[in-house]
C-alpha positions, -999 to 999 in steps of 0.1 A, spaced: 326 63 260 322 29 238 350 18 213 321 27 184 313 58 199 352 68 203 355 57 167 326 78 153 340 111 170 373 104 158 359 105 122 336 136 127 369 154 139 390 143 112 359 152 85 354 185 106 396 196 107 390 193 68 365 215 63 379 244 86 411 243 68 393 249 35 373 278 52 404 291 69 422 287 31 390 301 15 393 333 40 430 337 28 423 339 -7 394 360 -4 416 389 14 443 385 -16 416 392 -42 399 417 -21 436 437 -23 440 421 -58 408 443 -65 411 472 -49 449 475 -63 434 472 -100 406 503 -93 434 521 -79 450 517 -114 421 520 -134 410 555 -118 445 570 -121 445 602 -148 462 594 -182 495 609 -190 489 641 -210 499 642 -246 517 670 -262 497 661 -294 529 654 -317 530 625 -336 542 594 -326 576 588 -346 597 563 -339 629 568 -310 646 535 -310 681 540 -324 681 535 -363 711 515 -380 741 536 -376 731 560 -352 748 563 -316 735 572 -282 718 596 -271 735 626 -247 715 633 -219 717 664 -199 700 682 -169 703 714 -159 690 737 -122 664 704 -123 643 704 -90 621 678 -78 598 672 -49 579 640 -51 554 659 -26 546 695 -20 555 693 18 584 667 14 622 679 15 637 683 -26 645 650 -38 666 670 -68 681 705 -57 696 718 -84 715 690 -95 735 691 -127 736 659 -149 756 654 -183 761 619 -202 776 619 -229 766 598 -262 780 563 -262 797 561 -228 792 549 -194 781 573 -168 779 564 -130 758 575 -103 772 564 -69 759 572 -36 746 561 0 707 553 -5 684 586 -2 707 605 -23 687 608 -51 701 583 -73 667 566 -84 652 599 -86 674 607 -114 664 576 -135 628 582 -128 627 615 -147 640 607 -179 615 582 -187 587 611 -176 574 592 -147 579 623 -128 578 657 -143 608 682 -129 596 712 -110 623 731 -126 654 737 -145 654 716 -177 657 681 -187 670 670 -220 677 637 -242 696 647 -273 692 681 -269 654 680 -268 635 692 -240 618 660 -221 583 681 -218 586 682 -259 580 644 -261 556 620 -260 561 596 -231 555 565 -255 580 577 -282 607 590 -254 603 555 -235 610 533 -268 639 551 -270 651 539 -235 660 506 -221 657 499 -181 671 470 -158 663 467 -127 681 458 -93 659 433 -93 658 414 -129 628 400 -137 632 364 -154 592 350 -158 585 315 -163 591 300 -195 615 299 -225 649 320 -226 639 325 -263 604 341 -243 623 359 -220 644 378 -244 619 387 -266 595 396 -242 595 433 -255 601 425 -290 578 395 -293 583 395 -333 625 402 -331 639 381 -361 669 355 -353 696 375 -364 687 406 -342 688 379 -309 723 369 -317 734 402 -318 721 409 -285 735 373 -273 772 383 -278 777 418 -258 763 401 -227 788 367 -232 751 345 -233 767 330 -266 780 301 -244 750 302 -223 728 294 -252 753 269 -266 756 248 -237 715 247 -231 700 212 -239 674 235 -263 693 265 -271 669 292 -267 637 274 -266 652 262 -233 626 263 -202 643 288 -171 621 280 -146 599 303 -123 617 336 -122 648 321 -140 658 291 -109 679 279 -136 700 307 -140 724 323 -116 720 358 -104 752 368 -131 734 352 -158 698 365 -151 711 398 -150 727 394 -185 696 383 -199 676 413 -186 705 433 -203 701 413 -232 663 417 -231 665 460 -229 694 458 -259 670 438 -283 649 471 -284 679 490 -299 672 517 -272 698 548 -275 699 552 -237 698 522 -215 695 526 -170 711 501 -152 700 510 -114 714 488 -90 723 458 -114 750 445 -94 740 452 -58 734 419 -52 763 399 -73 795 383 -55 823 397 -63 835 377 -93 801 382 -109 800 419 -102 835 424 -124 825 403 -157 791 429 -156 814 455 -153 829 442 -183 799 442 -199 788 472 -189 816 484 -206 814 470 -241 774 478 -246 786 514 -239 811 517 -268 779 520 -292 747 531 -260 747 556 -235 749 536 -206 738 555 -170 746 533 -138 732 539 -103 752 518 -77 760 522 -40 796 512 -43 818 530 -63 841 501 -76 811 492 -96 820 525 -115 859 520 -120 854 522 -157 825 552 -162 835 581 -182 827 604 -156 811 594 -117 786 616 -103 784 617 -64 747 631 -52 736 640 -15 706 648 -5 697 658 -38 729 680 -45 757 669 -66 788 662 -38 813 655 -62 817 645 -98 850 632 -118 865 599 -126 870 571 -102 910 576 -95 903 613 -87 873 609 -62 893 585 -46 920 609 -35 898 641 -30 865 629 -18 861 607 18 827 597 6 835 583 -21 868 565 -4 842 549 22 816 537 -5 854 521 -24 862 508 7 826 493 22 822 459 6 865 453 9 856 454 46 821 432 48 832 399 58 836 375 27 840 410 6 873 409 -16 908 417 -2 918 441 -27 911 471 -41 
């Protein structure tokens, strides 16, 4: 083959490794919208939530008005006919303004628990109640402005703190954000930020740690005044230090909420009211943290997990 012949190929190659990139990207991105798609019909075509036909009054707490006790009683839950009872029975009590803890190895039940007070699930028995109502007496929109949810995994989304905070609340006037600000310690946060609040966070919050993000998703559900507020797995994936100032925290937003905690360890419950212990959908063992220490091995060996994980903390 010729030097200009050797040349020309050379060129059709490079033109040619081009275009199959683009049709191999192209191929990629048609497969993502073609899920995209059929994830979007799968929404569209689900059946509406049926309303009880009551009004829609407001639930979010009013000024001077505490949490809200929440109770279950003989409440039974299968998430499928032929699948094993996520909920057997279990009995449930938090009380208003306090800190309640649900601690337990994963499959326990835990999550089911937080799913049902919202109404994303409807109990197949017993009874369900928020503030001595019935949860089949409420309307799901009403009931769910009444309660605040954070995640294990907190969402932070691109853009302004400010953004992030209000997310839910896009019209919350200044004074109710620094109220929020202080029970989560984002005061100095916000202080120490070149824009304060109008401050950009970066793609799902890179600027903040995981302690911080947290706080601001904490922060975020408290700016909607909500009278019961789920924390499920909040500090699962904190270091230790972190995990004990949102313990702290914890603590202070439930002197004035009713604060419900799912965690796998139980030293993230050292400071709950009252520590309820599910397995495999039955309670195990309820009390206070010094007591299920002594009485329960369960319980000792969820205390005990992280302080023997290598880099866990040396101490009880």
């Amino acid at each position: 083959m010729g030097v200009a012949s050797l040349i020309g190929f050379l060129l059709y190659l490079l033109h040619l490794v081009g275009a199959v990139a683009q049709l191999a990207s192209g191929i990629s991105g048609l497969r993502v919208g073609v899920v995209a798609v059929r994830r979007i019909h799968e929404v569209l075509e689900l059946e509406p939530e049926a309303e009880s036909g009551k009004p829609l009054v407001p639930a979010a707490r009013q000024a001077g008005e505490h949490g809200a006790a929440t109770a279950f009683r003989d409440a039974g839950f299968r998430y499928r006919e032929d699948a094993p009872a996520a909920l057997d029975g279990a009995p449930f009590d938090a009380d208003p303004g306090g800190l309640t803890a649900v601690v337990g190895p994963s499959g326990s039940g835990k999550s089911t628990l937080f799913a049902l007070p919202e109404r994303f699930y409807a109990i197949d028995g017993g009874t369900a109640r928020i503030d001595g109502r019935d949860l089949r007496d409420r309307e799901p929109a009403a009931l769910r402005r009444s309660i605040g949810y954070v995640e294990q995994d907190a969402p932070v989304l691109a853009g302004t703190l400010r953004a992030d905070l209000t997310f839910a609340v896009p019209h919350a006037a200044p004074a109710g954000i620094e109220r929020v600000l202080a029970p989560v310690r984002l005061t100095g946060l916000v202080d120490s930020l070149p824009q304060g609040l109008d401050t950009e966070v970066g793609h799902r919050g890179t600027a903040l740690s995981g302690g911080r993000r947290q706080r601001v998703a904490i922060a975020r559900a408290l700016l909607r005044r909500p009278r019961v507020l789920l924390l499920d797995e909040a500090t699962s994936q904190l270091d230790a230090l972190t995990e004990s100032e949102l313990r702290d925290v914890m603590a202070e937003v439930a002197e004035t909420t009713t604060v419900l905690v799912v965690a796998h360890r139980l030293s993230t419950a050292t400071r709950a009211r009252g520590i309820l212990v599910p397995e495999d959908g039955r309670v195990r063992a309820d009390g206070v943290h010094a007591a299920l220490l002594r009485d329960d091995d369960l319980c000792l060996r969820l205390a005990t997990a992280r302080m023997l994980r290598p880099g866990g903390p040396s101490g009880p």
